[in-house]
ChimeraX commands (.cxc) that place a marker at each C-alpha (Angstrom):
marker #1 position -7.38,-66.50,96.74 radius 0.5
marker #1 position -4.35,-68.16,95.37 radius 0.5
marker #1 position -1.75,-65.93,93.42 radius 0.5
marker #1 position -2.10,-67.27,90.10 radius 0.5
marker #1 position -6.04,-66.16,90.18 radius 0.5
marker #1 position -4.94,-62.60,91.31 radius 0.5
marker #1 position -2.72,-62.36,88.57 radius 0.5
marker #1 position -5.39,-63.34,85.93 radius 0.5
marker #1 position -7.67,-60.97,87.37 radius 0.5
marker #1 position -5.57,-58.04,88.42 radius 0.5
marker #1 position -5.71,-55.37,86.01 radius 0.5
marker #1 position -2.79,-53.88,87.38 radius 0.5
marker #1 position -0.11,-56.43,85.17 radius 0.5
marker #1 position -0.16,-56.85,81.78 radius 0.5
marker #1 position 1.22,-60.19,80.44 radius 0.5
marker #1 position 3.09,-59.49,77.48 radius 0.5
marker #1 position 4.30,-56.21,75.16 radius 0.5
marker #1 position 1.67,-54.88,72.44 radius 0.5
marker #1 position 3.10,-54.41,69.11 radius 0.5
marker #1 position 3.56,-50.99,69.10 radius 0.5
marker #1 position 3.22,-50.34,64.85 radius 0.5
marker #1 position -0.54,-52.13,64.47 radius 0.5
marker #1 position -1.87,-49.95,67.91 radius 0.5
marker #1 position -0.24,-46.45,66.23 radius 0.5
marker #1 position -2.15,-47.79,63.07 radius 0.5
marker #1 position -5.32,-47.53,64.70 radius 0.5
marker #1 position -4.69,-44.78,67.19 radius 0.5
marker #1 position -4.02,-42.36,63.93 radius 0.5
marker #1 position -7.38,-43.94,62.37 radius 0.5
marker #1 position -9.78,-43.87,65.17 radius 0.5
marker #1 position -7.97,-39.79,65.24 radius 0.5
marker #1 position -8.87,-39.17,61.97 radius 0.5
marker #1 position -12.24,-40.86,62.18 radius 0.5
marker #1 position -13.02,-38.90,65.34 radius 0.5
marker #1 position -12.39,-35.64,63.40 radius 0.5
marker #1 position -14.48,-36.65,60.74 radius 0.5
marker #1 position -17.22,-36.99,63.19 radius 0.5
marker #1 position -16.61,-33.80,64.59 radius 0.5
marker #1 position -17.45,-32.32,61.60 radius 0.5
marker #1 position -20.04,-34.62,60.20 radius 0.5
marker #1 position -22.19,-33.80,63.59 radius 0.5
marker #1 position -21.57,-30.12,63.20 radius 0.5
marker #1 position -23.02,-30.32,59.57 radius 0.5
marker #1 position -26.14,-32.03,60.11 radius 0.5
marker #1 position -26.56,-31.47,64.11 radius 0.5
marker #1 position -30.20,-32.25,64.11 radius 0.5
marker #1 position -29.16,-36.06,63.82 radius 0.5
marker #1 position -27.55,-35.71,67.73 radius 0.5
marker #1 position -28.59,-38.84,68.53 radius 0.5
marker #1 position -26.38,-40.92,65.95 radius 0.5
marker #1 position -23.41,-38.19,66.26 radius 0.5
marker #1 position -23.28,-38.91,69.97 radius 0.5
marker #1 position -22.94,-42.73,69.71 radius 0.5
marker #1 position -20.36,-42.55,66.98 radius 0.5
marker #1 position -18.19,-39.75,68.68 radius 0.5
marker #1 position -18.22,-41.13,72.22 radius 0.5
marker #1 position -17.35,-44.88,70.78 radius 0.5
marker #1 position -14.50,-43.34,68.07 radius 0.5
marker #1 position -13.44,-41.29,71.42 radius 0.5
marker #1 position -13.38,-44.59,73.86 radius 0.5
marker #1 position -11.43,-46.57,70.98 radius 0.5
marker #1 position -9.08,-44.09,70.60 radius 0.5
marker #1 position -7.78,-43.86,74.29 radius 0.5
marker #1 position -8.01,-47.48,74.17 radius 0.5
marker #1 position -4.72,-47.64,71.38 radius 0.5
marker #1 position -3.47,-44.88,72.69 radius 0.5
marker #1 position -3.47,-47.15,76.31 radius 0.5
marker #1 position -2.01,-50.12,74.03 radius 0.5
marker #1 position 0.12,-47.51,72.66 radius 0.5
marker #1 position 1.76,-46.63,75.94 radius 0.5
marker #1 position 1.70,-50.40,77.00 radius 0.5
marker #1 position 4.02,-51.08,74.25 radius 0.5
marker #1 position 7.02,-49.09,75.60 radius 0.5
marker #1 position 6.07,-50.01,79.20 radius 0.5
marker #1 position 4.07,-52.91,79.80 radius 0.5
marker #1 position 3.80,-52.79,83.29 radius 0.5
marker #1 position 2.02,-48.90,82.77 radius 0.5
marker #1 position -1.13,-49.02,85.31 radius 0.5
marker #1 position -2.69,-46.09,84.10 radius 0.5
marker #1 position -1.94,-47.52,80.28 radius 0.5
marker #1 position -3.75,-50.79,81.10 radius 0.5
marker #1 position -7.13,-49.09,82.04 radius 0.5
marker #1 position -7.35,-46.77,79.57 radius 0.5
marker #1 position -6.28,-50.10,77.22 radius 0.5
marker #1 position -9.19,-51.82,79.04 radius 0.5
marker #1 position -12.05,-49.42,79.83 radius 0.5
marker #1 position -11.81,-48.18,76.13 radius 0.5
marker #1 position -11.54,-50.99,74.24 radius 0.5
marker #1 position -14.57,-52.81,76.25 radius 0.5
marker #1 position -16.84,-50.07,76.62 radius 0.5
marker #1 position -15.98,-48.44,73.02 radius 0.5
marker #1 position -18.22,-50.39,70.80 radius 0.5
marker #1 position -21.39,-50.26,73.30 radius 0.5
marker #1 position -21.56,-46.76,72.29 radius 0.5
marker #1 position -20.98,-47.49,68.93 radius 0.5
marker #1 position -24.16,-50.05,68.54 radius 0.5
marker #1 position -26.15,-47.40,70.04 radius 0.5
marker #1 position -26.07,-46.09,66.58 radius 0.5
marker #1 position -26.00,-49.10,65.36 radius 0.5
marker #1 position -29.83,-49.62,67.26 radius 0.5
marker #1 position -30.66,-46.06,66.03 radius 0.5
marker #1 position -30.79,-47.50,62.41 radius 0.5
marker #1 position -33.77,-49.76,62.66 radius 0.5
marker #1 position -35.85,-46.52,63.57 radius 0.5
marker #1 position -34.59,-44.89,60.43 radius 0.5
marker #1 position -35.65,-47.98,58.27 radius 0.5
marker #1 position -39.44,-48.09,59.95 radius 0.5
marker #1 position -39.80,-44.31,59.31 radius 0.5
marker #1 position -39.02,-44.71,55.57 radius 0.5
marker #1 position -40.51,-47.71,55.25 radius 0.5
marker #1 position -44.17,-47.39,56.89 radius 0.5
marker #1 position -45.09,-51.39,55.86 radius 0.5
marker #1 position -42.01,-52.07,58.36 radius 0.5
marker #1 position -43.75,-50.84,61.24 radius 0.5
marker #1 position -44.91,-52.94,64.29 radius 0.5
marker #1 position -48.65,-52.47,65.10 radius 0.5
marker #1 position -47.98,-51.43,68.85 radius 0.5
marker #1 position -44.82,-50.18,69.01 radius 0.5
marker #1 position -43.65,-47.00,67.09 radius 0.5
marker #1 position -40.16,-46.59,66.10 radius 0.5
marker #1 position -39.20,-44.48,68.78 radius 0.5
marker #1 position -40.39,-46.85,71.18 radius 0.5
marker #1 position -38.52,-50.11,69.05 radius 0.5
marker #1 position -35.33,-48.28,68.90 radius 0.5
marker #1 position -35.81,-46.84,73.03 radius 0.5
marker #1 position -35.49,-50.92,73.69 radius 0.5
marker #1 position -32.11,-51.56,71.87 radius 0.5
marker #1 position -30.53,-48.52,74.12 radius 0.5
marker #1 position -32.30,-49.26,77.03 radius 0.5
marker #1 position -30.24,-52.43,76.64 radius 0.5
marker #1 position -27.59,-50.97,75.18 radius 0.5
marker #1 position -27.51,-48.56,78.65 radius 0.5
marker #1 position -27.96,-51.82,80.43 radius 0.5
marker #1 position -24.31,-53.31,79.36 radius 0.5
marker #1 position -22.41,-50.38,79.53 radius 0.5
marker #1 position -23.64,-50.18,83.11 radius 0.5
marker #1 position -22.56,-53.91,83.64 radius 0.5
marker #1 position -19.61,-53.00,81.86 radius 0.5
marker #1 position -17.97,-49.90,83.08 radius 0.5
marker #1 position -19.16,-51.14,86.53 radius 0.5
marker #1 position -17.01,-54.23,86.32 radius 0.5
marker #1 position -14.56,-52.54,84.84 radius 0.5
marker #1 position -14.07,-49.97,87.91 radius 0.5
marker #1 position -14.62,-52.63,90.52 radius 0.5
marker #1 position -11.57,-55.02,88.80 radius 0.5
marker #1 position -9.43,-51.23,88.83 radius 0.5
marker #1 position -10.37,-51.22,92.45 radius 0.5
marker #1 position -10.60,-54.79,94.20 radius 0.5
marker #1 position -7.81,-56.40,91.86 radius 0.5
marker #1 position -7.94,-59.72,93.34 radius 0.5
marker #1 position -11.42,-60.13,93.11 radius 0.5
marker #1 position -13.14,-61.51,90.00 radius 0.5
marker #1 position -16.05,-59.96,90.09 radius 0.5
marker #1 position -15.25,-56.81,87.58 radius 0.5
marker #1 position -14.49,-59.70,85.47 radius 0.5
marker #1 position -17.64,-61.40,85.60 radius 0.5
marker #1 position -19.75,-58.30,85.42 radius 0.5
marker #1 position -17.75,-57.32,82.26 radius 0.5
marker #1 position -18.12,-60.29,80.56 radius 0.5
marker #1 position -21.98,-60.53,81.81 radius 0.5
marker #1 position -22.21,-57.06,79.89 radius 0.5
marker #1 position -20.34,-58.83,76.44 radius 0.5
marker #1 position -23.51,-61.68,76.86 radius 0.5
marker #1 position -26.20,-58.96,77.10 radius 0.5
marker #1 position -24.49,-57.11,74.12 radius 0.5
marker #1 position -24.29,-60.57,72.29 radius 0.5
marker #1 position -28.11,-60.83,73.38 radius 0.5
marker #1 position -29.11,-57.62,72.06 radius 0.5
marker #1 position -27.18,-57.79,68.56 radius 0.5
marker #1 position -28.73,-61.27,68.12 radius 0.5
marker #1 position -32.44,-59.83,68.93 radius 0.5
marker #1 position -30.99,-56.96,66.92 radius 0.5
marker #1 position -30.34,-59.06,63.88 radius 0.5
marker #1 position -33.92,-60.75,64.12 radius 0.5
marker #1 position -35.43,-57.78,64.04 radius 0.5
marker #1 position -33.80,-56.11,61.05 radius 0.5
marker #1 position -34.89,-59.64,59.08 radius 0.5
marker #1 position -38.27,-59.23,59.78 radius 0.5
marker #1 position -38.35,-55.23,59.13 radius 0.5
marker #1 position -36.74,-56.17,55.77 radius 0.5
marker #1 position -39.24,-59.30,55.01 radius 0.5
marker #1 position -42.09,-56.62,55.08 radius 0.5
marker #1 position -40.50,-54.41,53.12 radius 0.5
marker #1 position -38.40,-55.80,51.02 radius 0.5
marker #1 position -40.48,-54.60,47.69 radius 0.5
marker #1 position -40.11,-50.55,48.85 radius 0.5
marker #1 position -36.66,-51.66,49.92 radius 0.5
marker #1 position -35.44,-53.40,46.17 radius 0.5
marker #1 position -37.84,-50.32,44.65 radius 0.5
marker #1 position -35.77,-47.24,46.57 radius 0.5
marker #1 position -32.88,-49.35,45.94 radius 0.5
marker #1 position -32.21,-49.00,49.66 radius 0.5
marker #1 position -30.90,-52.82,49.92 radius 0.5
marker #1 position -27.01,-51.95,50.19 radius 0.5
marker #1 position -28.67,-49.49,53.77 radius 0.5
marker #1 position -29.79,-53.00,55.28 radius 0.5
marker #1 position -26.66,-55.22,53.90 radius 0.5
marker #1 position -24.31,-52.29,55.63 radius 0.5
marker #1 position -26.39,-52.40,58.76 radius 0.5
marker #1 position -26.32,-56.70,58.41 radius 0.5
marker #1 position -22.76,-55.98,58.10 radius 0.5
marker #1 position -21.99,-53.74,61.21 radius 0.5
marker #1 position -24.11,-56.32,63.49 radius 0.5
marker #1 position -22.03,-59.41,62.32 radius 0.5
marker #1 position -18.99,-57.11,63.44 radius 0.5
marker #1 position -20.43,-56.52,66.85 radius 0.5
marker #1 position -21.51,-59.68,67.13 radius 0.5
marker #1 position -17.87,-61.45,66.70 radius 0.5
marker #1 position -16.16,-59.02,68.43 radius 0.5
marker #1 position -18.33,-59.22,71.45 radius 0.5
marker #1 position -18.42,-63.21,71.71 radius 0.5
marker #1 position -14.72,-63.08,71.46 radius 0.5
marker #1 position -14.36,-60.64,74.14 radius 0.5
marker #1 position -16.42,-62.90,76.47 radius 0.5
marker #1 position -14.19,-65.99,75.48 radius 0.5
marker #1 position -11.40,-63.68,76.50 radius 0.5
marker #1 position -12.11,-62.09,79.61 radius 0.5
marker #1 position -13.31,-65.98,80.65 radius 0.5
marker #1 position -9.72,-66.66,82.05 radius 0.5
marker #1 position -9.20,-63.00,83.00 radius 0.5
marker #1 position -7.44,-59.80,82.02 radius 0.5
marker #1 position -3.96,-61.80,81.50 radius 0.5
marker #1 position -5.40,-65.52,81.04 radius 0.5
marker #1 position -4.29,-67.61,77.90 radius 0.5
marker #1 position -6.48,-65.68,74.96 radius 0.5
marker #1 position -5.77,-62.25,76.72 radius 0.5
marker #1 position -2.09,-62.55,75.31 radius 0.5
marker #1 position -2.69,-63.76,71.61 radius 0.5
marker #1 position -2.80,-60.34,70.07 radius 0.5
marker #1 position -3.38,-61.53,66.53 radius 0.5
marker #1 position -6.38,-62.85,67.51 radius 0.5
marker #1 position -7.63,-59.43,69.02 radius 0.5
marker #1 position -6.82,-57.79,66.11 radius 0.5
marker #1 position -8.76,-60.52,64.22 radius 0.5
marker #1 position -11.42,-60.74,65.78 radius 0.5
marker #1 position -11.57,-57.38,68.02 radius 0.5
marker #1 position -9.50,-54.45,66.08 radius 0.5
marker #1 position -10.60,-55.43,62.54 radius 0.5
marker #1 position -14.09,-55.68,63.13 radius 0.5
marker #1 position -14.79,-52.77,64.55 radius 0.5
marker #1 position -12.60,-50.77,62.44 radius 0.5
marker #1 position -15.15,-52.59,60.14 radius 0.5
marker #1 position -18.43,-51.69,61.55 radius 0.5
marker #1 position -17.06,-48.15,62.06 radius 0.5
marker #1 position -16.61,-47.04,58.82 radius 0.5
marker #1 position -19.69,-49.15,57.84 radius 0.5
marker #1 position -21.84,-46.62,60.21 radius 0.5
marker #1 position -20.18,-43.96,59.06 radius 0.5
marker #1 position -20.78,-44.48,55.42 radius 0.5
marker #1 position -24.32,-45.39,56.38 radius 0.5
marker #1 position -25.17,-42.38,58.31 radius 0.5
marker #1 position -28.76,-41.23,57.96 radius 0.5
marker #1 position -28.31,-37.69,56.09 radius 0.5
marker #1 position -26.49,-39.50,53.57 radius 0.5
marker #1 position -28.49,-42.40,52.57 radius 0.5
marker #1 position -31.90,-41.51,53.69 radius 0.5
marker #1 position -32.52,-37.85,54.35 radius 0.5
marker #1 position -35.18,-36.05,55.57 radius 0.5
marker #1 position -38.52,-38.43,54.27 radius 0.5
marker #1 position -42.28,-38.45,54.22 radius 0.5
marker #1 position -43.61,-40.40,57.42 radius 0.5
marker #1 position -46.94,-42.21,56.74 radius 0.5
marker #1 position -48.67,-39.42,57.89 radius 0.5
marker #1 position -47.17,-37.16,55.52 radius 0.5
marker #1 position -45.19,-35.24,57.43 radius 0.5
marker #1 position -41.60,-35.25,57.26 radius 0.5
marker #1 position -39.19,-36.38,59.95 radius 0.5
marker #1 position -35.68,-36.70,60.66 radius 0.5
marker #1 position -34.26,-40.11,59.44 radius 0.5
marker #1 position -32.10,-41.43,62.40 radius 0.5
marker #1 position -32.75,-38.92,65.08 radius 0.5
marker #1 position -33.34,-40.28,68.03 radius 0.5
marker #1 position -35.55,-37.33,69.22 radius 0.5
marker #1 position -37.45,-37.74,66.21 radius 0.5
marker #1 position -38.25,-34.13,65.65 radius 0.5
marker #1 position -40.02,-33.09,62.77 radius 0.5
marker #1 position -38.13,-30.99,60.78 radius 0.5
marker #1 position -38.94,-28.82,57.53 radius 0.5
marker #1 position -36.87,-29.59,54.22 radius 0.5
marker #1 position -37.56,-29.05,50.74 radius 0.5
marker #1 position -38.71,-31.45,48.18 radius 0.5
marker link #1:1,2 radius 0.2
marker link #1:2,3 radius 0.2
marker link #1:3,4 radius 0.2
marker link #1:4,5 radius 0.2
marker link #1:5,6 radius 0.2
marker link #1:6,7 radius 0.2
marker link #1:7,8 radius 0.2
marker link #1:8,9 radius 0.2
marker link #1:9,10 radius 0.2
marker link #1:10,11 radius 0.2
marker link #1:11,12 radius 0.2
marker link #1:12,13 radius 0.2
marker link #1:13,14 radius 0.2
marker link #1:14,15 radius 0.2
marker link #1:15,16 radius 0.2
marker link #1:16,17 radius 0.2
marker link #1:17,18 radius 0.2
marker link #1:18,19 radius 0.2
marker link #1:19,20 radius 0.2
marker link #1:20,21 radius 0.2
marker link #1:21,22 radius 0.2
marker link #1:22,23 radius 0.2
marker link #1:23,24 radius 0.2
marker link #1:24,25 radius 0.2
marker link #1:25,26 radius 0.2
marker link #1:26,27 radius 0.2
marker link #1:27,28 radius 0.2
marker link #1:28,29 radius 0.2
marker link #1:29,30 radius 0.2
marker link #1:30,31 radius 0.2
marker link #1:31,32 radius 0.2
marker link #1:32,33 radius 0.2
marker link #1:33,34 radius 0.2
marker link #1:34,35 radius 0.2
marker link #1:35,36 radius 0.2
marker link #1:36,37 radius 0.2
marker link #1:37,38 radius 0.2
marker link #1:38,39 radius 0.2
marker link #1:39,40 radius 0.2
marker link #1:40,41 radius 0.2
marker link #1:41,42 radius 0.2
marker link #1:42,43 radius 0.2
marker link #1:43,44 radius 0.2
marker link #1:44,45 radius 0.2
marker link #1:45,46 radius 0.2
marker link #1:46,47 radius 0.2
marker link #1:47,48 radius 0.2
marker link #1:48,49 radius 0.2
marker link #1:49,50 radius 0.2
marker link #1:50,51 radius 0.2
marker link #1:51,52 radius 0.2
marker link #1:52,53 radius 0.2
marker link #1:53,54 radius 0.2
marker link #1:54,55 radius 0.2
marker link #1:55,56 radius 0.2
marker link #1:56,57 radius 0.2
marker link #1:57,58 radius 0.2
marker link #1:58,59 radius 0.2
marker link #1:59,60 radius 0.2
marker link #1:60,61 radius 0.2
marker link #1:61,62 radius 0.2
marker link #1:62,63 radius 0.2
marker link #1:63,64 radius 0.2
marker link #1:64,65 radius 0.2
marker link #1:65,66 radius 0.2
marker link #1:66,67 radius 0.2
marker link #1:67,68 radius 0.2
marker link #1:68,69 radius 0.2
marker link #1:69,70 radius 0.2
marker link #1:70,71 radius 0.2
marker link #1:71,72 radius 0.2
marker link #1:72,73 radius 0.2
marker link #1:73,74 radius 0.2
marker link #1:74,75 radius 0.2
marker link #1:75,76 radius 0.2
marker link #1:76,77 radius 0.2
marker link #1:77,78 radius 0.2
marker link #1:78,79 radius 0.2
marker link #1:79,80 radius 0.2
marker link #1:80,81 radius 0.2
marker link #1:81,82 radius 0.2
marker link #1:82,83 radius 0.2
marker link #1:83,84 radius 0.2
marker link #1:84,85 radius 0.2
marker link #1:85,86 radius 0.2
marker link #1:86,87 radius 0.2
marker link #1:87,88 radius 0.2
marker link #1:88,89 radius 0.2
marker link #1:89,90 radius 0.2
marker link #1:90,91 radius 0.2
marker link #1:91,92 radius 0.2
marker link #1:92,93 radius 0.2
marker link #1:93,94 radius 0.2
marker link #1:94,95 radius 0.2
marker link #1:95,96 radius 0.2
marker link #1:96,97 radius 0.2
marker link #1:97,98 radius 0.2
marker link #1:98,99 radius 0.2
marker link #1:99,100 radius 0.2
marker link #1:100,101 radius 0.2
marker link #1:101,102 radius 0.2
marker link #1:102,103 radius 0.2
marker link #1:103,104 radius 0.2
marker link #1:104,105 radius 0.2
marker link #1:105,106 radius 0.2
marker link #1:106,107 radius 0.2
marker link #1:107,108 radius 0.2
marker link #1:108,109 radius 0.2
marker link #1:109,110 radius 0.2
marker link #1:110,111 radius 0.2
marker link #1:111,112 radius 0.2
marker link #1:112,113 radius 0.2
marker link #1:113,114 radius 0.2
marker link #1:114,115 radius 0.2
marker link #1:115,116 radius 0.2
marker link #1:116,117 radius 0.2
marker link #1:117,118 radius 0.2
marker link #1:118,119 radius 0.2
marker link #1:119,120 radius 0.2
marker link #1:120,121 radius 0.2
marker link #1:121,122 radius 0.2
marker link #1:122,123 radius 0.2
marker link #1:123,124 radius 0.2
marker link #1:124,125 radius 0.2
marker link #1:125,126 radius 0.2
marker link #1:126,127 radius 0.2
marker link #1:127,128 radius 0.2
marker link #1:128,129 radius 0.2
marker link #1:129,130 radius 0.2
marker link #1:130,131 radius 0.2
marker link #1:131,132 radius 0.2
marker link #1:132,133 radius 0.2
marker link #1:133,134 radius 0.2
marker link #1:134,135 radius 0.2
marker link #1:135,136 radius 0.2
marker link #1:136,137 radius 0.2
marker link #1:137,138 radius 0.2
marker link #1:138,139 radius 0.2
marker link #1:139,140 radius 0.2
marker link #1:140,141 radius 0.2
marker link #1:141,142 radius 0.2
marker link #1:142,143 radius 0.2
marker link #1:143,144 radius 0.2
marker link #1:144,145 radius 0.2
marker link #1:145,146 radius 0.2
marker link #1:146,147 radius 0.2
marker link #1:147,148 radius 0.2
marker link #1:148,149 radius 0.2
marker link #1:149,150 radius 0.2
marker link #1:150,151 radius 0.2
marker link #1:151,152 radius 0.2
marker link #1:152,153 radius 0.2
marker link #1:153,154 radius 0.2
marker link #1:154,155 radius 0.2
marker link #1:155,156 radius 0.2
marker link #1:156,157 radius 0.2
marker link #1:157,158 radius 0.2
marker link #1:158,159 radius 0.2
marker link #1:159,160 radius 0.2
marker link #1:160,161 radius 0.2
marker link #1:161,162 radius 0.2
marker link #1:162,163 radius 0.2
marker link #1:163,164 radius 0.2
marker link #1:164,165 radius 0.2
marker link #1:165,166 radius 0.2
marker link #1:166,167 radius 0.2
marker link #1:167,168 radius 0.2
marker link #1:168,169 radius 0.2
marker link #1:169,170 radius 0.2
marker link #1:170,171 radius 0.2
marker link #1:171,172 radius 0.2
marker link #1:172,173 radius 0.2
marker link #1:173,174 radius 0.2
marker link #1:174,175 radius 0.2
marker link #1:175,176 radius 0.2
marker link #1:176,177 radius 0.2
marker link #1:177,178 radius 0.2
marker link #1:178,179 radius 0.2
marker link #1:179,180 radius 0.2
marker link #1:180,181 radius 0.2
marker link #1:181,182 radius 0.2
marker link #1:182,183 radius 0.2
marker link #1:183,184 radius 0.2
marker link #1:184,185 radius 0.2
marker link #1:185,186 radius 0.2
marker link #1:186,187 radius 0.2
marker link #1:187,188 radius 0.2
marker link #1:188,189 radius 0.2
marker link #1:189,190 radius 0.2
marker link #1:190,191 radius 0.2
marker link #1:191,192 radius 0.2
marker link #1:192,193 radius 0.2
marker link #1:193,194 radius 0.2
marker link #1:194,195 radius 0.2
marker link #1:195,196 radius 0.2
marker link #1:196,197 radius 0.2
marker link #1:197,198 radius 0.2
marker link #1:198,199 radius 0.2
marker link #1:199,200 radius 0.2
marker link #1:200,201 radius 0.2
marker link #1:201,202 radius 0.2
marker link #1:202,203 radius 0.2
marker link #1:203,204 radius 0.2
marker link #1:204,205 radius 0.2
marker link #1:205,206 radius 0.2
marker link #1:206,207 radius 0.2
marker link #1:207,208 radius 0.2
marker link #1:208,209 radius 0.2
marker link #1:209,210 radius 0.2
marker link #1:210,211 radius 0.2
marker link #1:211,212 radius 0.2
marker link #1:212,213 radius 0.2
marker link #1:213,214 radius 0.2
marker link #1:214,215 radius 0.2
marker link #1:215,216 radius 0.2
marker link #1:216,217 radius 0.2
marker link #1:217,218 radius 0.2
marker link #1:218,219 radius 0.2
marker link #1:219,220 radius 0.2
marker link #1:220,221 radius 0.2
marker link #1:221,222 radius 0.2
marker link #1:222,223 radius 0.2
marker link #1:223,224 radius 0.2
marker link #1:224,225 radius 0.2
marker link #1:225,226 radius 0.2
marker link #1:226,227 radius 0.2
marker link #1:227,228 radius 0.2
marker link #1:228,229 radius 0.2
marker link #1:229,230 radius 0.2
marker link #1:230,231 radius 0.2
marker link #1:231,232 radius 0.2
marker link #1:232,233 radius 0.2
marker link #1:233,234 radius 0.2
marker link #1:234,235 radius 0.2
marker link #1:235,236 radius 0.2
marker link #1:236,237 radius 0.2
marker link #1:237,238 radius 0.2
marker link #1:238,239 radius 0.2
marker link #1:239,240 radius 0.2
marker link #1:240,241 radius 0.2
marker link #1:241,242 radius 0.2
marker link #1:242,243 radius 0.2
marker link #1:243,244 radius 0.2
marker link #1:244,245 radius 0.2
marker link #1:245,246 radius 0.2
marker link #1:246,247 radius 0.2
marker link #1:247,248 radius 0.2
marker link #1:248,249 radius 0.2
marker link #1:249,250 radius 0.2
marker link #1:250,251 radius 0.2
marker link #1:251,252 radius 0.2
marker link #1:252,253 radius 0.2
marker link #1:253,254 radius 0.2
marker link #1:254,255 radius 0.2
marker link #1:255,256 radius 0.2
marker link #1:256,257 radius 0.2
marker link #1:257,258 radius 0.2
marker link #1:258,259 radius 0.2
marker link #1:259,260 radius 0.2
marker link #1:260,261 radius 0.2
marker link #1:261,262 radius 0.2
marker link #1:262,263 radius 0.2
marker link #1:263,264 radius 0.2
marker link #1:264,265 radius 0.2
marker link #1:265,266 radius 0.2
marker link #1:266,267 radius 0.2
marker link #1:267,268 radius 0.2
marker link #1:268,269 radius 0.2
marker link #1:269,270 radius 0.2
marker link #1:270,271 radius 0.2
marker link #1:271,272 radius 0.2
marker link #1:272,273 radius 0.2
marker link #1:273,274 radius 0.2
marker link #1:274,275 radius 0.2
marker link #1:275,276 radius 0.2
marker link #1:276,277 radius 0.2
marker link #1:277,278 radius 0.2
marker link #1:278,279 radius 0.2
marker link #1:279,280 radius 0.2
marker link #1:280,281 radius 0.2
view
């Protein structure tokens, strides 16, 4: 292997200096944001499941700045670079795990939304099943590229783990179309339409955000789009910051609340466990 290709895949060199004032922008949010978190999944605990995926993904995106942080005063910071890398790739998988969580929140509410044979549970147990699937591909890539740095296969498992997230959000997408053609009266009655345009919105955000990342990682960790920051914060930083606050003004408790199931029992909106929990009227 020739030196230039060890240099585009070595994640040991970083090719230029962050800014350092836009990363200690969104180090301070993704702080505050974690906190919030904190406190949101102390207050209504029984929605784990939703808690976990936003908490872990604020967490990952916050060492992930702090990494770009600490790249800015020393670019050539090893330990910098993979926290940069590892948190900023693997970040928003944990963040559309919520994301996935959603559509079993909108089929318990809405029983005319419902697939014949498969329950919610079982609908949203696909999306993180895949969702498992790329942060395996992911954070598998991402230790091999740590490990073998002139090799390019952490590269190409990474960026195979972008396409399967690109896959997923797109199947993602369908899906939430056809749960709100069925529903759509209930929806418009409830007044529940701004739920699906926030969760429309969040996938669009994961959805740019991951092709770009593929484009990016294409020519390696340092090739010619790894270097054009304004275009990571465009189309990286922004959306997510995007599709974070999105989730976390869409968060189940708030919108939804504890609701009658079709059986007529009442269940947790947007637990994962779906446990059925008592609440008053």
């Amino acid at each position: 292997m020739n030196t230039t290709t060890s240099l585009l895949n070595s994640i040991e060199a970083m090719g230029f200096s962050p800014l350092l004032a836009p990363n200690a922008i969104f180090l301070s949010f993704y702080s505050i944001l974690l906190l919030l978190h904190v406190l949101i999944a102390l207050r209504f605990w029984r929605f784990f499941g939703y808690s976990i995926g936003m908490v872990c993904g604020i967490l990952l995106e916050l060492v992930g700045y702090c990494g770009k942080v600490q790249l800015s005063h020393n670019r050539d910071n090893k330990d910098g670079y993979i926290m940069y890398i590892i948190g900023l790739t693997l970040g928003p998988t944990f963040l559309s795990s919520a994301l996935y969580l959603n559509i079993s929140t909108l089929q318990q509410r809405f029983s005319s939304s419902q697939f014949t044979r498969i329950s919610p549970r079982l609908f949203a147990s696909l999306f993180i099943i895949g969702d498992f699937i790329c942060l395996c591909f992911i954070g598998c890539g991402g230790s091999l590229a740590a490990i073998f740095a002139e090799n390019p296969i952490g590269v190409d498992l990474m960026i195979t783990g972008l396409a399967v997230q690109v896959l997923f959000t797109t199947i993602f997408c369908l899906a939430l179309w056809v749960i709100y053609r069925r529903a759509w009266h209930e929806i418009l009655q409830e007044k529940r339409h701004l739920y699906v345009i926030g969760l429309a919105i969040a996938s669009a955000c994961l959805f740019v955000r991951s092709c770009w990342r593929c484009a990016e990682l294409s020519g390696g960790f340092n090739g010619p789009l790894a270097s054009m920051e304004g275009v990571f914060f465009a189309l990286d930083s922004v959306p997510i910051v995007v599709m974070t606050v999105t989730l976390t003004i869409l968060h189940p408790e708030l919108w939804l609340r504890a609701c009658k199931a079709s059986s007529g029992k009442l269940v947790c909106a947007g637990n994962y466990s779906m446990e059925y929990v008592q609440t008053k009227d």
